[in-house]
C-alpha positions in Angstrom: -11.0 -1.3 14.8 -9.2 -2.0 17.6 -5.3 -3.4 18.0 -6.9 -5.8 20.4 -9.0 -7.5 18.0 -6.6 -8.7 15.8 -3.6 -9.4 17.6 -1.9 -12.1 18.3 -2.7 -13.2 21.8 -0.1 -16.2 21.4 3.4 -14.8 22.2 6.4 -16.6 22.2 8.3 -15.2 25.1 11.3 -15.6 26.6 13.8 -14.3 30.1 16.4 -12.4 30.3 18.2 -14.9 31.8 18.2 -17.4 28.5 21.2 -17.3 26.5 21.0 -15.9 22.7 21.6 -19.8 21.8 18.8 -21.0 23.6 16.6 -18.3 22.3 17.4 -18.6 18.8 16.8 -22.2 19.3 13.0 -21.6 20.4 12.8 -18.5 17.5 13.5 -21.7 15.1 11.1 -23.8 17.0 8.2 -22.0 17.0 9.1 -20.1 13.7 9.1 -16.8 14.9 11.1 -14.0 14.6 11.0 -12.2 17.8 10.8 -13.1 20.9 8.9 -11.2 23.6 10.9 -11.0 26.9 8.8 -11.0 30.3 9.2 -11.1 33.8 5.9 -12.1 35.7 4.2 -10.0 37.6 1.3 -9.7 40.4 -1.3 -9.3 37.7 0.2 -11.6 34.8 3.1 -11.7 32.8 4.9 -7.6 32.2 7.1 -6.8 28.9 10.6 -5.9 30.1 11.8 -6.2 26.1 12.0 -7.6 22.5 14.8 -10.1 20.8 14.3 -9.9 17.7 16.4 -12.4 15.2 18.1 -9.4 13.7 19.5 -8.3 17.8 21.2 -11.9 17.5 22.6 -10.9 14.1 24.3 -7.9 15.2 24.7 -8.0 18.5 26.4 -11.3 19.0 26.9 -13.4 15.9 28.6 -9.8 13.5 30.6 -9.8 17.0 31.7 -13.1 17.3 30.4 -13.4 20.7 29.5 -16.7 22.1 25.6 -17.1 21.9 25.5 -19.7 24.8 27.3 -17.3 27.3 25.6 -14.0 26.1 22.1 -13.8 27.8 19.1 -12.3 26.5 18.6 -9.7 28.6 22.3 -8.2 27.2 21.4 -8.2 23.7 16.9 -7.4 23.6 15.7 -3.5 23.0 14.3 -2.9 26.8 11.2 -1.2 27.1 10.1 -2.4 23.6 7.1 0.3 21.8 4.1 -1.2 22.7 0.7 -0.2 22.4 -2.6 -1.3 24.7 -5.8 -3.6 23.2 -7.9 -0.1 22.9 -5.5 1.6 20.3 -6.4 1.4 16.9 -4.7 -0.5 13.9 -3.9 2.9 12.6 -2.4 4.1 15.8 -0.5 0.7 15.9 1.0 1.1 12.5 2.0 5.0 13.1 3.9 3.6 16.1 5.6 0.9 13.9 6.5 3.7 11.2 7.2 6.1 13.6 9.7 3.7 15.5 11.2 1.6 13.1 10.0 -1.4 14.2 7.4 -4.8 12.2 6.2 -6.1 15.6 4.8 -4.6 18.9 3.4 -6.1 21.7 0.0 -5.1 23.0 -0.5 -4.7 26.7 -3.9 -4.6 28.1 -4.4 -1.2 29.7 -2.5 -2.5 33.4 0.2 -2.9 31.4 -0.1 -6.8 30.9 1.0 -8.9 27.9 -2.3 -9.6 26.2 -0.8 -10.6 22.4 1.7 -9.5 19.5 0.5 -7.6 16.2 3.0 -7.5 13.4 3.1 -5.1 10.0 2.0 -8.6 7.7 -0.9 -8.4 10.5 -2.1 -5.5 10.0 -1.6 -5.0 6.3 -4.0 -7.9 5.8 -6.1 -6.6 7.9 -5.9 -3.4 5.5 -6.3 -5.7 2.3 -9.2 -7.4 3.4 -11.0 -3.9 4.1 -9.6 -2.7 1.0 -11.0 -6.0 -1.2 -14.2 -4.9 0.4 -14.2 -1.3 -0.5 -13.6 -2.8 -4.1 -16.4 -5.0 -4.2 -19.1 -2.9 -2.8 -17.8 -0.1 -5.4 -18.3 -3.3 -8.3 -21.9 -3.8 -6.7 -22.7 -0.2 -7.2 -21.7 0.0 -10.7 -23.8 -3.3 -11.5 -26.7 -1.6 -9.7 -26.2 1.2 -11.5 -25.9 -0.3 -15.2 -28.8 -2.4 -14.5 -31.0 0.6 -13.6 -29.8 2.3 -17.0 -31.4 -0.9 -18.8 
């Protein structure tokens, strides 16, 4: 399965030029945790970084640093991982595990912002595939006891 299938295509974004306040603001807004920062481009809106509510937590609030001075683009991870609509949920999660990180954008393949996938994302994704393993293994078993009778 495809990344592109299951994520997120509404993203909560932001500018570097919004202060932390402002952005932490919309993160309780919208009830997010991250916000995607984008500049827009000829072809639609590009990823120039993350905020995620943790950045805020250590980079300006453990700092006592005023969140209505200090601007986004001071505080997000630039050049955020990413991965495009044609990887697959497994590549997607080795890039989360690999990096460290419970959210990725995905670009389309010109580098666009097409959505957001997160770890809960994909781990139901995993469940429901798992719950269906499980019940076509219960099938079977029924199959096979009724056969026996």
């Amino acid at each position: 399965m495809q990344i592109g299938q299951i994520c997120n295509p509404v993203v909560v974004v932001a500018r570097k030029e919004m202060s932390v306040a402002d952005a932490a603001r919309l993160m309780c807004e919208e009830n997010v945790g991250s916000l995607v920062v984008v500049e827009d481009g000829v072809e639609g809106r590009k990823v120039t970084g993350i905020l995620t509510d943790r950045d805020i937590v250590l980079s300006v609030v453990a700092r006592d640093l005023d969140a209505r001075t200090v601007k986004v683009g001071e505080v997000m991870e630039a050049n955020p991982v990413s991965v495009t609509t044609t990887h697959s949920v497994a590549d997607a999660l080795h890039r989360m595990r690999q990096h460290g990180v419970r959210r990725i954008p995905v670009l389309s393949p010109n580098g666009v912002l097409e959505g957001i996938v997160t770890v809960d994302d994909v781990l139901a994704i995993i469940a429901e595939e798992l719950n269906d393993l499980v019940s076509t293994i219960n099938r079977q078993q029924e199959r096979e006891g009724a056969a026996r009778k």
